[in-house]
mmCIF file as gemmi writes it, N, C-alpha and C atoms, coordinates in Angstrom:
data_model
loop_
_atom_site.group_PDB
_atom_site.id
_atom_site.type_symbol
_atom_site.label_atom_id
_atom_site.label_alt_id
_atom_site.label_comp_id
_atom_site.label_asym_id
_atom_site.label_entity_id
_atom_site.label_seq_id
_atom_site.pdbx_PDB_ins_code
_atom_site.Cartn_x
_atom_site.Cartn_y
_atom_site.Cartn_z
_atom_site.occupancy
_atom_site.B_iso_or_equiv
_atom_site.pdbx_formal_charge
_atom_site.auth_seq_id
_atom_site.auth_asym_id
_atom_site.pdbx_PDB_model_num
ATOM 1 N N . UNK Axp A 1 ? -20.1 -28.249 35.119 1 0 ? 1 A 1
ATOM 2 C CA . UNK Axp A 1 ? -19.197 -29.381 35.13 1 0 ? 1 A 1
ATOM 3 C C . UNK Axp A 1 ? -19.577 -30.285 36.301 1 0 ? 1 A 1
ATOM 4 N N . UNK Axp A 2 ? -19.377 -31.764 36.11 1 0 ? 2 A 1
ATOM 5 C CA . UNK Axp A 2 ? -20.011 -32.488 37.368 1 0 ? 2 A 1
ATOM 6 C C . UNK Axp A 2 ? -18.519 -33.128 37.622 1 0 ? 2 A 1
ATOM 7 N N . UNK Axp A 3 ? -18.826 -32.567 39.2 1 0 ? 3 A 1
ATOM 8 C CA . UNK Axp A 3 ? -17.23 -33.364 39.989 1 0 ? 3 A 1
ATOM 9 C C . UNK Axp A 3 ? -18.262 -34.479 40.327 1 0 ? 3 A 1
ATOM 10 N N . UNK Axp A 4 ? -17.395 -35.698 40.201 1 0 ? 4 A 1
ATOM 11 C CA . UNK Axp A 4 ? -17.732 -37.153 40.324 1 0 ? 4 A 1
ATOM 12 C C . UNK Axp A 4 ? -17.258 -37.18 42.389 1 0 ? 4 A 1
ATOM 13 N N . UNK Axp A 5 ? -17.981 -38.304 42.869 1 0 ? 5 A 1
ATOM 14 C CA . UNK Axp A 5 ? -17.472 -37.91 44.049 1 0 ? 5 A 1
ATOM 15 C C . UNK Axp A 5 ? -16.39 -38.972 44.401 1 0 ? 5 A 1
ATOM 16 N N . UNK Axp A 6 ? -15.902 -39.469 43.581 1 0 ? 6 A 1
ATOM 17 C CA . UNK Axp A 6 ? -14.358 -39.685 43.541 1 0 ? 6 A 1
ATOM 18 C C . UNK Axp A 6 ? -13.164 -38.78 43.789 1 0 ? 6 A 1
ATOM 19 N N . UNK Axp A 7 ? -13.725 -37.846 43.139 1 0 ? 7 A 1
ATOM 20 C CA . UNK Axp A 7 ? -12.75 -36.377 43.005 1 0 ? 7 A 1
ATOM 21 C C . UNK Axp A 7 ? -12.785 -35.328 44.064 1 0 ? 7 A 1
ATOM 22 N N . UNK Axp A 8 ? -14.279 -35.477 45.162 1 0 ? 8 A 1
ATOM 23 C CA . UNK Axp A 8 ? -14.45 -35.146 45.861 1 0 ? 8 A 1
ATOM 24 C C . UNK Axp A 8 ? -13.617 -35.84 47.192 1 0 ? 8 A 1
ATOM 25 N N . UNK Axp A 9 ? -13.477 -37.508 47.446 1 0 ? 9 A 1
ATOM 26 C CA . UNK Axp A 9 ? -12.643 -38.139 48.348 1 0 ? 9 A 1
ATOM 27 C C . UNK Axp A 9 ? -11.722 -38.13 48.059 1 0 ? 9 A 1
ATOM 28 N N . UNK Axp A 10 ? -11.215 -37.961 46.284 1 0 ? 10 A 1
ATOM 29 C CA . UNK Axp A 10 ? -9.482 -37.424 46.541 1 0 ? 10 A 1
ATOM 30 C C . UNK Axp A 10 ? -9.318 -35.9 47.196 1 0 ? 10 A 1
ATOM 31 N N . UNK Axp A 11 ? -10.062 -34.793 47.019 1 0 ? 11 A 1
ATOM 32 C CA . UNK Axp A 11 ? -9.304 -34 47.607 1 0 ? 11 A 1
ATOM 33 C C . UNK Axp A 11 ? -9.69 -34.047 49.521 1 0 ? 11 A 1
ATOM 34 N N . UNK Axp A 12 ? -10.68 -34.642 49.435 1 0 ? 12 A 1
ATOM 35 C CA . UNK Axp A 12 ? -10.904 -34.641 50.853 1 0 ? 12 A 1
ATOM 36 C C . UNK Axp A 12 ? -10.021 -35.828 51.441 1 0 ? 12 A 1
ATOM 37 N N . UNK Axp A 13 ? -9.007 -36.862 50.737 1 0 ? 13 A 1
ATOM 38 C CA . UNK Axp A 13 ? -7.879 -37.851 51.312 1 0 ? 13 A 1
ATOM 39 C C . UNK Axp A 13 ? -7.054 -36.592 51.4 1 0 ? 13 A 1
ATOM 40 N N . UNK Axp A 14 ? -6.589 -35.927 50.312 1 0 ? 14 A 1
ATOM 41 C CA . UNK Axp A 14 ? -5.144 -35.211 49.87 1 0 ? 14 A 1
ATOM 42 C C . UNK Axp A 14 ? -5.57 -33.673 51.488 1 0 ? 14 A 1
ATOM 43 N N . UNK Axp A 15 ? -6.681 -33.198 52.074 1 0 ? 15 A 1
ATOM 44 C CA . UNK Axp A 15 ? -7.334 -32.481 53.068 1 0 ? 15 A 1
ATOM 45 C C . UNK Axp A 15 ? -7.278 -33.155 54.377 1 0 ? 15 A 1
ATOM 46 N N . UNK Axp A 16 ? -6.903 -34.289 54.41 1 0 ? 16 A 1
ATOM 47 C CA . UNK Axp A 16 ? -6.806 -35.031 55.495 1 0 ? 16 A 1
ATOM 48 C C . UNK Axp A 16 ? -8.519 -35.004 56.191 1 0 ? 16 A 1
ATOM 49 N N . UNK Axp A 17 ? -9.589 -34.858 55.578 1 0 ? 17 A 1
ATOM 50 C CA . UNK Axp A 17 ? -10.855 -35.28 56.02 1 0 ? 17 A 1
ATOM 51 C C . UNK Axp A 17 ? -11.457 -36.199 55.606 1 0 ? 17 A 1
ATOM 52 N N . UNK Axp A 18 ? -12.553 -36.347 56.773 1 0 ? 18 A 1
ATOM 53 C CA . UNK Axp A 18 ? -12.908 -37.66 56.456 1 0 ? 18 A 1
ATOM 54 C C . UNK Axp A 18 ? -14.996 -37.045 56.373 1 0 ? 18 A 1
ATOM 55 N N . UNK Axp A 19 ? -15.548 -37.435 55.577 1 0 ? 19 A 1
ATOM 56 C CA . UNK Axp A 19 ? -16.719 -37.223 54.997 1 0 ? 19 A 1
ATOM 57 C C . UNK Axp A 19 ? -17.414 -38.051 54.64 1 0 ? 19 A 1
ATOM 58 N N . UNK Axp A 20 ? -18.849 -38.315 55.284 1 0 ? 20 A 1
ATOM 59 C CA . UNK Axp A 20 ? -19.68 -39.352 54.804 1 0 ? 20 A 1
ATOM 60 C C . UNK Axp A 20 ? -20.272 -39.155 53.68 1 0 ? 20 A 1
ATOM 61 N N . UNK Axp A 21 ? -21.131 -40.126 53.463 1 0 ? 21 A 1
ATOM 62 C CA . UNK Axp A 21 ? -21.986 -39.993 51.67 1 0 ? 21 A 1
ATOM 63 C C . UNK Axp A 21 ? -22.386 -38.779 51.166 1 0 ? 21 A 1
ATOM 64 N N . UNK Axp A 22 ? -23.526 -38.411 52.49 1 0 ? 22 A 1
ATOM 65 C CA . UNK Axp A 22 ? -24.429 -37.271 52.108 1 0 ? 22 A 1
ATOM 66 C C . UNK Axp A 22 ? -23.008 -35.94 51.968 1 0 ? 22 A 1
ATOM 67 N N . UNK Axp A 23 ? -22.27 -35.98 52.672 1 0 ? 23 A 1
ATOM 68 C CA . UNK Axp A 23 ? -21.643 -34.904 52.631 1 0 ? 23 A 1
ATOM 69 C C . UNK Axp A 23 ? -20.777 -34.966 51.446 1 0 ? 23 A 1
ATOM 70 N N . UNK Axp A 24 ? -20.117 -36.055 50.955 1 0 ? 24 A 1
ATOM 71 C CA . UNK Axp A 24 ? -19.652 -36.182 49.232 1 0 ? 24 A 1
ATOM 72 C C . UNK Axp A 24 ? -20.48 -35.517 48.488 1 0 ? 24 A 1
ATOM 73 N N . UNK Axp A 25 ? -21.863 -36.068 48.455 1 0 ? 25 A 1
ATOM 74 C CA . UNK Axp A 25 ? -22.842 -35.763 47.81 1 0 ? 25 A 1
ATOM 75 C C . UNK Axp A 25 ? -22.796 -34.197 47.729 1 0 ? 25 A 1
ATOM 76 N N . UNK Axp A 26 ? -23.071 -33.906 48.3 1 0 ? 26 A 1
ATOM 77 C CA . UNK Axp A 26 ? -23.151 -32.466 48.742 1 0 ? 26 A 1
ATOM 78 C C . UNK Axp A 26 ? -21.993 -31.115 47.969 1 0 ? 26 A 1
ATOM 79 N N . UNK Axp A 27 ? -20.995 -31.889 48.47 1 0 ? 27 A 1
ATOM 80 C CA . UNK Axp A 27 ? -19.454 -30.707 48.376 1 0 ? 27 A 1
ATOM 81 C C . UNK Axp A 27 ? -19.283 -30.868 46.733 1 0 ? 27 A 1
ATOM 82 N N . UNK Axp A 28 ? -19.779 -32.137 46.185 1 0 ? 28 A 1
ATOM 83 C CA . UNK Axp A 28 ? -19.516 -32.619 44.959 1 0 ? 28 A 1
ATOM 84 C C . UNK Axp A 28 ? -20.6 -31.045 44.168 1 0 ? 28 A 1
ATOM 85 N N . UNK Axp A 29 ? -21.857 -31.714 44.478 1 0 ? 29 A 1
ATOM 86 C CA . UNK Axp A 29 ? -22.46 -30.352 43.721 1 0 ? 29 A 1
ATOM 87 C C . UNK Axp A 29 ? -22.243 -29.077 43.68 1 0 ? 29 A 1
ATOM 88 N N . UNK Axp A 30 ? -22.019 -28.952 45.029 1 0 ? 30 A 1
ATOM 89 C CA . UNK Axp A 30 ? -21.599 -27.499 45.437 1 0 ? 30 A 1
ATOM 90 C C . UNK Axp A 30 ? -20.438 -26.803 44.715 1 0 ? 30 A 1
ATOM 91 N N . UNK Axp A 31 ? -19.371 -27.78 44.417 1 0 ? 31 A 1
ATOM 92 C CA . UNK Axp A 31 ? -18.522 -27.793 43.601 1 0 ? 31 A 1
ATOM 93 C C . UNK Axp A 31 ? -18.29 -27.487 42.805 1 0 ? 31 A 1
ATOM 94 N N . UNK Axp A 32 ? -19.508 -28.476 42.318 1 0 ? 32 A 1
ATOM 95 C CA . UNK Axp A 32 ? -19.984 -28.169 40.532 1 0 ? 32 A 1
ATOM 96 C C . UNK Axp A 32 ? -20.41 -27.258 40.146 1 0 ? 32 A 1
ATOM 97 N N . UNK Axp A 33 ? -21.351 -26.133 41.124 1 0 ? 33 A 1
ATOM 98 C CA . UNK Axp A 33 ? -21.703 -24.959 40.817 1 0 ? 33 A 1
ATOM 99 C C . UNK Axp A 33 ? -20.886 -24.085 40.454 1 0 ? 33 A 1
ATOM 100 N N . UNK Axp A 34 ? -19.776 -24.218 41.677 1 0 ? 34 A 1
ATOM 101 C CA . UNK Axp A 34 ? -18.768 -23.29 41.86 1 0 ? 34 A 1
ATOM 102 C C . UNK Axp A 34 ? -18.032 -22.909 40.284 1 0 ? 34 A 1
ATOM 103 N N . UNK Axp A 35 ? -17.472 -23.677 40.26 1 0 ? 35 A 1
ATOM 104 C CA . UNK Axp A 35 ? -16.806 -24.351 38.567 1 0 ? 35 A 1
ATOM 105 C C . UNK Axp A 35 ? -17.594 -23.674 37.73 1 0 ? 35 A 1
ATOM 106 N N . UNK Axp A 36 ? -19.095 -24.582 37.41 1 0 ? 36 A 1
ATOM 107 C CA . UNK Axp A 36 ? -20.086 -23.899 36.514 1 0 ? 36 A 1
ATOM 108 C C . UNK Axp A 36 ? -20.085 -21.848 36.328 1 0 ? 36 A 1
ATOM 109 N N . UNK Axp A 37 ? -20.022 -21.527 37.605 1 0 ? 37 A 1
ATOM 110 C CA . UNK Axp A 37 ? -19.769 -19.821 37.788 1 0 ? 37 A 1
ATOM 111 C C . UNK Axp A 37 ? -18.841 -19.501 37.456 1 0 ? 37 A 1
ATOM 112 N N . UNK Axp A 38 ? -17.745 -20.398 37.557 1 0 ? 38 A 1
ATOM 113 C CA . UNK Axp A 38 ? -16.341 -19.466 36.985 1 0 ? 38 A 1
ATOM 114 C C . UNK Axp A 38 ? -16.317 -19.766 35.457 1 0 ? 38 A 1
ATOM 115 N N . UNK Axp A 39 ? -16.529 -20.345 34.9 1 0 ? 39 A 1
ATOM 116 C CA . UNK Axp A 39 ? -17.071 -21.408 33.162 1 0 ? 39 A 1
ATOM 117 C C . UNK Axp A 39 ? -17.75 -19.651 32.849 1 0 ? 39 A 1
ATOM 118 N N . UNK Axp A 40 ? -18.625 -19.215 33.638 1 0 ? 40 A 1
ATOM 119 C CA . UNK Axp A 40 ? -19.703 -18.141 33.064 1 0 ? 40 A 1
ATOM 120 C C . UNK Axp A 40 ? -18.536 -17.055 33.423 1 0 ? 40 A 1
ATOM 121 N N . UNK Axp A 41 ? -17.922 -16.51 34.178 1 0 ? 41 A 1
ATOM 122 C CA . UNK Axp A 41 ? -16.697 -15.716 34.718 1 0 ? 41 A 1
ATOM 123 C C . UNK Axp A 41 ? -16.635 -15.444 33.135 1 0 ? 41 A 1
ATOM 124 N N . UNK Axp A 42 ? -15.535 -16.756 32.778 1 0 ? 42 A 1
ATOM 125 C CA . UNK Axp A 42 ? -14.308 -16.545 31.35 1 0 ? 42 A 1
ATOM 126 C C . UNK Axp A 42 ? -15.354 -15.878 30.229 1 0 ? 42 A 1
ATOM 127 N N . UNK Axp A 43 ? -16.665 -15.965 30.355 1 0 ? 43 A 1
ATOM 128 C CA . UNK Axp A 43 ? -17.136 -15.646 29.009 1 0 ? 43 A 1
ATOM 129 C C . UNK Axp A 43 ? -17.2 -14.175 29.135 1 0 ? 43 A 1
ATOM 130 N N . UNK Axp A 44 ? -16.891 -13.18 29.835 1 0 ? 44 A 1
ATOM 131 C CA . UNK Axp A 44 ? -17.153 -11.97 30.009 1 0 ? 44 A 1
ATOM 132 C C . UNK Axp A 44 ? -16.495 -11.5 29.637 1 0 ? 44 A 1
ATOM 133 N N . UNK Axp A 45 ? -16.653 -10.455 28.314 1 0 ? 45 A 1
ATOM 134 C CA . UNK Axp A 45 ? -15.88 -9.624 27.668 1 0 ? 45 A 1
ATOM 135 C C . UNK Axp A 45 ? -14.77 -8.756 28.513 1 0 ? 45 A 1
ATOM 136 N N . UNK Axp A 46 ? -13.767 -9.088 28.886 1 0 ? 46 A 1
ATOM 137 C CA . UNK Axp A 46 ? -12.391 -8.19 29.229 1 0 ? 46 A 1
ATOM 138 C C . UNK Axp A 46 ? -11.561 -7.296 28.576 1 0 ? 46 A 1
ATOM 139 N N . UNK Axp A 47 ? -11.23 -7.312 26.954 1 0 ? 47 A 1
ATOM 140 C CA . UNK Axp A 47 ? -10.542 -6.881 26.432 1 0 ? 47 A 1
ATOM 141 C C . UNK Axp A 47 ? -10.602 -5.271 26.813 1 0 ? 47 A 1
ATOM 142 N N . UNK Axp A 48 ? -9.503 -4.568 26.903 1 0 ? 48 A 1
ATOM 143 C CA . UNK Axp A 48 ? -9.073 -3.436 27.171 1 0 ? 48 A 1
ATOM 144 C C . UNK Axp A 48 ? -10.066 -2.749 28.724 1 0 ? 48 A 1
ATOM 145 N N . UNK Axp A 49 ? -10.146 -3.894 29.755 1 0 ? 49 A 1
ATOM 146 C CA . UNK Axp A 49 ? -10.265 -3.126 30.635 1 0 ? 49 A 1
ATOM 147 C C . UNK Axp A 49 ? -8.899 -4.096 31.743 1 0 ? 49 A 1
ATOM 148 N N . UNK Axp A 50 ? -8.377 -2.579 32.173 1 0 ? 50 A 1
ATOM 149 C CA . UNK Axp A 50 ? -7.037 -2.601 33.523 1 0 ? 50 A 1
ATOM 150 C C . UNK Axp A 50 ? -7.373 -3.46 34.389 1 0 ? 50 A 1
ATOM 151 N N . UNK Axp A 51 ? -6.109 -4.815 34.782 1 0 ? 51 A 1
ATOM 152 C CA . UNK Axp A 51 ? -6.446 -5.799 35.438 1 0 ? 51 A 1
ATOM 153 C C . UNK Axp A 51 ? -6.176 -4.734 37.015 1 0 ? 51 A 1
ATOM 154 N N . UNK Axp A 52 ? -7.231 -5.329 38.4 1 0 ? 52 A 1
ATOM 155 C CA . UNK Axp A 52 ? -7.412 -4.379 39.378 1 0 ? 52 A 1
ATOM 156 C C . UNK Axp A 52 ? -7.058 -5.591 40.483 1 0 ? 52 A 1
ATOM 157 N N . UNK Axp A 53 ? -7.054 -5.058 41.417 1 0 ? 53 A 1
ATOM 158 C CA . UNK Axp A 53 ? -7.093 -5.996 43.003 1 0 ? 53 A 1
ATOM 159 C C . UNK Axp A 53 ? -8.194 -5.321 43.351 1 0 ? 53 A 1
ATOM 160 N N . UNK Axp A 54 ? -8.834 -4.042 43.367 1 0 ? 54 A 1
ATOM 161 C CA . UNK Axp A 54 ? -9.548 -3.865 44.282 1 0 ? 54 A 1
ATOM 162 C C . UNK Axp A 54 ? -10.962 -3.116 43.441 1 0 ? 54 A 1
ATOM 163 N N . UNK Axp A 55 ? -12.191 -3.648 43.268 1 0 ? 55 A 1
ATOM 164 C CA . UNK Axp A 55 ? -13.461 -3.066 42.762 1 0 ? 55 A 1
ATOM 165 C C . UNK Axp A 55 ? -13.354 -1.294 42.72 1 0 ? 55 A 1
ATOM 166 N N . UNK Axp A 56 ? -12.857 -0.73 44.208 1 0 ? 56 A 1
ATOM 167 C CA . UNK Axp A 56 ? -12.741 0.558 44.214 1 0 ? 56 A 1
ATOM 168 C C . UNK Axp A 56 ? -11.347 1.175 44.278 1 0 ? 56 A 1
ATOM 169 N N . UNK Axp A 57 ? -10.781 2.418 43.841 1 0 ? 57 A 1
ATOM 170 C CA . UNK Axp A 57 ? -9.841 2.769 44.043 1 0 ? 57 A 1
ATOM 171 C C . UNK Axp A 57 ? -9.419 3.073 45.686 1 0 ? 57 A 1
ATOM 172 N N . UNK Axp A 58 ? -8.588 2.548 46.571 1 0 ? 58 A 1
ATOM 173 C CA . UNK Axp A 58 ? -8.115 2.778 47.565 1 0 ? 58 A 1
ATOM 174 C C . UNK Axp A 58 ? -6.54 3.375 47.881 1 0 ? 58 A 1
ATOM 175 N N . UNK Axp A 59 ? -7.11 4.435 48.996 1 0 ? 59 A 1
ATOM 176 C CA . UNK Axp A 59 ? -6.248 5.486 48.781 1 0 ? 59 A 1
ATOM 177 C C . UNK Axp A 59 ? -5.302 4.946 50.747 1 0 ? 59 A 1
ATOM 178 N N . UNK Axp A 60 ? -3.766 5.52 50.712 1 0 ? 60 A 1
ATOM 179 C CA . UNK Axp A 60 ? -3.108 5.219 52.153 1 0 ? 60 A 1
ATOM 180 C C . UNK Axp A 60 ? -4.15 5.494 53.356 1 0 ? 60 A 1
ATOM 181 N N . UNK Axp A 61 ? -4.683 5.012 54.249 1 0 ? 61 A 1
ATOM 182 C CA . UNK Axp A 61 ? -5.585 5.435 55.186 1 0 ? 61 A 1
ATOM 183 C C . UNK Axp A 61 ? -4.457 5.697 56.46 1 0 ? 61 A 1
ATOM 184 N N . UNK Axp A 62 ? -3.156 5.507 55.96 1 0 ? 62 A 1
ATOM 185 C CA . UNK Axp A 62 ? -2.125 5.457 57.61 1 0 ? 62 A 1
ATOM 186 C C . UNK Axp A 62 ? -2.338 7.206 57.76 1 0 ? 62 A 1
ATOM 187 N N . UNK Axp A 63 ? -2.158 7.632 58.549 1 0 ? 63 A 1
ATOM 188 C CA . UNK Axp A 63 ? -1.304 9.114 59.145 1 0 ? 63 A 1
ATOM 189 C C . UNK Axp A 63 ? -0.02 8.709 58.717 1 0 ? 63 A 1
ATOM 190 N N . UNK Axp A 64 ? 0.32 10.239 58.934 1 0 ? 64 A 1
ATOM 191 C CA . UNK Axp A 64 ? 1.706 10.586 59.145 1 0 ? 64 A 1
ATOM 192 C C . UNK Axp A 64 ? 2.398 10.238 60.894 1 0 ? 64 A 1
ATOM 193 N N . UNK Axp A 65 ? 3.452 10.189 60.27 1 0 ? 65 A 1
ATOM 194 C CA . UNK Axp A 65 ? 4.458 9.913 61.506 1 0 ? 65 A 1
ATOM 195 C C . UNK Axp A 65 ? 4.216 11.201 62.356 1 0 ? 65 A 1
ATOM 196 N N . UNK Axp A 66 ? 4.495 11.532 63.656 1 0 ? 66 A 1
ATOM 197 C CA . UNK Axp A 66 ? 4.454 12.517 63.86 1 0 ? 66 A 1
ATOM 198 C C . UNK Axp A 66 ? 4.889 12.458 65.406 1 0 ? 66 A 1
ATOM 199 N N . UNK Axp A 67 ? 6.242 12.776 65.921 1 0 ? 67 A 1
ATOM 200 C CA . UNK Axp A 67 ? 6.597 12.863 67.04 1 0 ? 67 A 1
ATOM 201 C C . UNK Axp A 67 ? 5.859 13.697 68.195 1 0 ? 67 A 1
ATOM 202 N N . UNK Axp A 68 ? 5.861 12.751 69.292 1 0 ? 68 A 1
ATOM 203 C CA . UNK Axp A 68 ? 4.852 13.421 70.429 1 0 ? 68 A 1
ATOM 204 C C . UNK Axp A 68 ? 5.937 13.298 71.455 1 0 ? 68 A 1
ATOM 205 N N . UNK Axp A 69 ? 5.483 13.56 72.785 1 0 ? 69 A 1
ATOM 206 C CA . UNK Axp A 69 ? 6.014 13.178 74.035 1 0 ? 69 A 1
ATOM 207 C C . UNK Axp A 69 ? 5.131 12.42 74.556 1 0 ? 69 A 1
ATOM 208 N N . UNK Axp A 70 ? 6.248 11.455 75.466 1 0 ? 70 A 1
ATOM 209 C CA . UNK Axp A 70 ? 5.297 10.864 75.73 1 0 ? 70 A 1
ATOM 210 C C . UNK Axp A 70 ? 4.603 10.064 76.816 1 0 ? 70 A 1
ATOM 211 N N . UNK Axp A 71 ? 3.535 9.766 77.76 1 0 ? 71 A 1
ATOM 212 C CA . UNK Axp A 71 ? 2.876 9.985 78.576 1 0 ? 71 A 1
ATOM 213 C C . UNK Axp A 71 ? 3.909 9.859 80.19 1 0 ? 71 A 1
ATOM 214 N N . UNK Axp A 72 ? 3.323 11.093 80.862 1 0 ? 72 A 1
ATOM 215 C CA . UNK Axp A 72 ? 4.122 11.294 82.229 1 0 ? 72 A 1
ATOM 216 C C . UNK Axp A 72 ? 3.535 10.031 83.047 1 0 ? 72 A 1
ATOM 217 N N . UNK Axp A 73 ? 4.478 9.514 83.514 1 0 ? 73 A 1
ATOM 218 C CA . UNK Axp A 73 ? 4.693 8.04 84.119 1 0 ? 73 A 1
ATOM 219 C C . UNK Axp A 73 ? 3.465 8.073 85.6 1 0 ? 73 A 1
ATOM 220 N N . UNK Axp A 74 ? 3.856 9.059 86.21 1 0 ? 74 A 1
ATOM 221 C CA . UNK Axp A 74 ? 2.994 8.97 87.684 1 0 ? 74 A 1
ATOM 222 C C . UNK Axp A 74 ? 1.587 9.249 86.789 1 0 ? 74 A 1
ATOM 223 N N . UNK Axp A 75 ? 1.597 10.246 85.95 1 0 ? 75 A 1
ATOM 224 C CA . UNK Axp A 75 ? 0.278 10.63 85.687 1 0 ? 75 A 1
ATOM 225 C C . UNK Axp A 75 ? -1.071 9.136 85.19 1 0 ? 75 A 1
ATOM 226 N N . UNK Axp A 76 ? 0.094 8.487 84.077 1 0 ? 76 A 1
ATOM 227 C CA . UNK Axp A 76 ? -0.282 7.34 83.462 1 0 ? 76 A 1
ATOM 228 C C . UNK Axp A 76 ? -0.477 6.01 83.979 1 0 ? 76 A 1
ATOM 229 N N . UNK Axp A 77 ? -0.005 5.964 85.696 1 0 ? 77 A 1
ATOM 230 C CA . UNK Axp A 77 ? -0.138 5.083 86.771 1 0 ? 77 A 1
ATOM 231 C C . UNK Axp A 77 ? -0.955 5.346 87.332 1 0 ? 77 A 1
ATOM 232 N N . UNK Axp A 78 ? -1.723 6.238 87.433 1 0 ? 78 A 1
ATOM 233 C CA . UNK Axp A 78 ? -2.054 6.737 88.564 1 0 ? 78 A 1
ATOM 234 C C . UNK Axp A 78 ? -3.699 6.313 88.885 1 0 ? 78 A 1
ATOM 235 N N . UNK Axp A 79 ? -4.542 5.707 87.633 1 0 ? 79 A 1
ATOM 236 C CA . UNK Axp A 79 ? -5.735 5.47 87.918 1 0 ? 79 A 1
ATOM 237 C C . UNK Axp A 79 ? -5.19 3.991 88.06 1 0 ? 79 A 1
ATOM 238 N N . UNK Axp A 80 ? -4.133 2.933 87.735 1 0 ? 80 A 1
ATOM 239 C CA . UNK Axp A 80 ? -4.041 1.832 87.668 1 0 ? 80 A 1
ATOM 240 C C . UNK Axp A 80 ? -4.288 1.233 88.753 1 0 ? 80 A 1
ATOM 241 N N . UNK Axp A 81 ? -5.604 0.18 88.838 1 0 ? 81 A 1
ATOM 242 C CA . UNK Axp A 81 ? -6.268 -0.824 89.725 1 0 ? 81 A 1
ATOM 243 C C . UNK Axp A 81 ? -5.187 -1.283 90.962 1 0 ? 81 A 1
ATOM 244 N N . UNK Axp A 82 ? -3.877 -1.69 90.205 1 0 ? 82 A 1
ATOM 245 C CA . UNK Axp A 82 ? -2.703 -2.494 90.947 1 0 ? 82 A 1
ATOM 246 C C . UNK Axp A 82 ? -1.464 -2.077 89.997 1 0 ? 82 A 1
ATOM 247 N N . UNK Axp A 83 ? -0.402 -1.286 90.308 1 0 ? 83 A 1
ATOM 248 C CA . UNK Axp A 83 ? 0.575 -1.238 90.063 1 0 ? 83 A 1
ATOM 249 C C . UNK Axp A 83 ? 2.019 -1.555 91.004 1 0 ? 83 A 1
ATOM 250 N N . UNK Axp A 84 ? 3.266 -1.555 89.959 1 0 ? 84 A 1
ATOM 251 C CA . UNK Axp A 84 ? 4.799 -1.937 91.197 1 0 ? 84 A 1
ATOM 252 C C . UNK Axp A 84 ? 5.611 -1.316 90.646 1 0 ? 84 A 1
ATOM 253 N N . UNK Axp A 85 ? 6.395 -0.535 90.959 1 0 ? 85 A 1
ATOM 254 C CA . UNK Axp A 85 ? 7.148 0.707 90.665 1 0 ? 85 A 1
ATOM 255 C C . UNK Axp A 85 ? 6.811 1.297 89.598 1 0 ? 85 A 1
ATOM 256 N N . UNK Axp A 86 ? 7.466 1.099 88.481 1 0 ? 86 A 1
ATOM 257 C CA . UNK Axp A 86 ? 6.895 1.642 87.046 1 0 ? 86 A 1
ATOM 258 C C . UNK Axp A 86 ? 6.173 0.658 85.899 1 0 ? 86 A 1
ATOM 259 N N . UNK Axp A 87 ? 5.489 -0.017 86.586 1 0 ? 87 A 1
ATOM 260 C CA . UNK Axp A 87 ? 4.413 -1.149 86.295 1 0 ? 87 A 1
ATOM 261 C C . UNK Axp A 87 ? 3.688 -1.336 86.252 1 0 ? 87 A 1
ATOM 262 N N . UNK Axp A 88 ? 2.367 -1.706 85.291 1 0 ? 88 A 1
ATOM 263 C CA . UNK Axp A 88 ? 0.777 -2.117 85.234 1 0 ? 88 A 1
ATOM 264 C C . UNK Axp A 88 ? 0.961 -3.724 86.494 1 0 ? 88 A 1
ATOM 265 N N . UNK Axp A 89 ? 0.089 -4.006 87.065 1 0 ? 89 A 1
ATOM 266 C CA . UNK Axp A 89 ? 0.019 -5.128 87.551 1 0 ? 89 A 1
ATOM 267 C C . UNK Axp A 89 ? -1.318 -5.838 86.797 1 0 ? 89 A 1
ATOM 268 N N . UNK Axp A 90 ? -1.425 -6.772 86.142 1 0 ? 90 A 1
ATOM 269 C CA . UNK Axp A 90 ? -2.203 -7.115 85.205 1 0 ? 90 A 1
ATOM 270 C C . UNK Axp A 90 ? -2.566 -8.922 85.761 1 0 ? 90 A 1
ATOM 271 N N . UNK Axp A 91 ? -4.083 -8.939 85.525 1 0 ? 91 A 1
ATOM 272 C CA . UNK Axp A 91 ? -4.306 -10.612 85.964 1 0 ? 91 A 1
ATOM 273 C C . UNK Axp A 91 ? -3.916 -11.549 85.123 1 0 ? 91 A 1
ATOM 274 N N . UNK Axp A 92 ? -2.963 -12.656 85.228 1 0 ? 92 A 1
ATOM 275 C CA . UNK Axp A 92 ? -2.454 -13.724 84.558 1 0 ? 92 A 1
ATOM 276 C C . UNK Axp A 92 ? -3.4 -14.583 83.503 1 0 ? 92 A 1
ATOM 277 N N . UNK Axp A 93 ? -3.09 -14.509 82.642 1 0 ? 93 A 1
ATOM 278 C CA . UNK Axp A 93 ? -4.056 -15.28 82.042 1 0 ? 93 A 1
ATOM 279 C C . UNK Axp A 93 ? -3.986 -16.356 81.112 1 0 ? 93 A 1
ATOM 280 N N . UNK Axp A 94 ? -2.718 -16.741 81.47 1 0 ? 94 A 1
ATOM 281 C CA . UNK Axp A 94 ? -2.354 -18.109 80.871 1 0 ? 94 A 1
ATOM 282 C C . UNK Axp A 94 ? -2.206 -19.338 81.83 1 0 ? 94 A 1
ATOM 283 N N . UNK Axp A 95 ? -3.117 -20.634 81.697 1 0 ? 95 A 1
ATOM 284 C CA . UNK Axp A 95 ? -3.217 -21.236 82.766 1 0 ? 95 A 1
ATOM 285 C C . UNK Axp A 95 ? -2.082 -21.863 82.924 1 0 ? 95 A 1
ATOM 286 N N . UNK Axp A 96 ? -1.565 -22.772 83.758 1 0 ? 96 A 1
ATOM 287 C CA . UNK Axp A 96 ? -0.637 -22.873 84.554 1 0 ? 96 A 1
ATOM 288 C C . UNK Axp A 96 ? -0.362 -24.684 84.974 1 0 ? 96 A 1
């Protein structure tokens, strides 16, 4: 299918960009390919196979919940560079 590059500066007005010739030129074909591949997509026999989200079957990868205790405070301070009572002291890093 050939996108005209009319159709290309409407969606690139309705995108709020702005695009010179060569690059109309360009997105227009590129376009057209795109389109052209999905045109070849629809012709592919589907009937009686299960619509999927995912090529492979994927299985929960979370863990289980599983209550711990949890880390002793002096122990978990204790290599920290700069700490203040029960506190990391950490460098600021949002400018100012």
């Amino acid at each position: 299918m050939k996108i005209t590059k009319d159709k290309v500066i409407h969606v690139a007005n309705l995108a709020r960009l702005e695009l010179d010739k060569a690059s109309m030129e360009t997105f227009a074909n590129q376009i057209g390919r795109v389109i052209d591949y999905i045109g070849l997509l629809n012709t592919v026999k589907t009937e009686g196979v299960k619509p999927t989200t995912h090529a492979i079957f994927l299985t929960n990868a979370f863990r289980e919940d599983e209550e711990k205790n949890h880390l002793n405070l002096k122990k978990t301070l204790s290599n920290a560079p700069e700490k203040e009572e029960e506190h990391f002291i950490v460098p600021k890093i949002i400018g100012g």
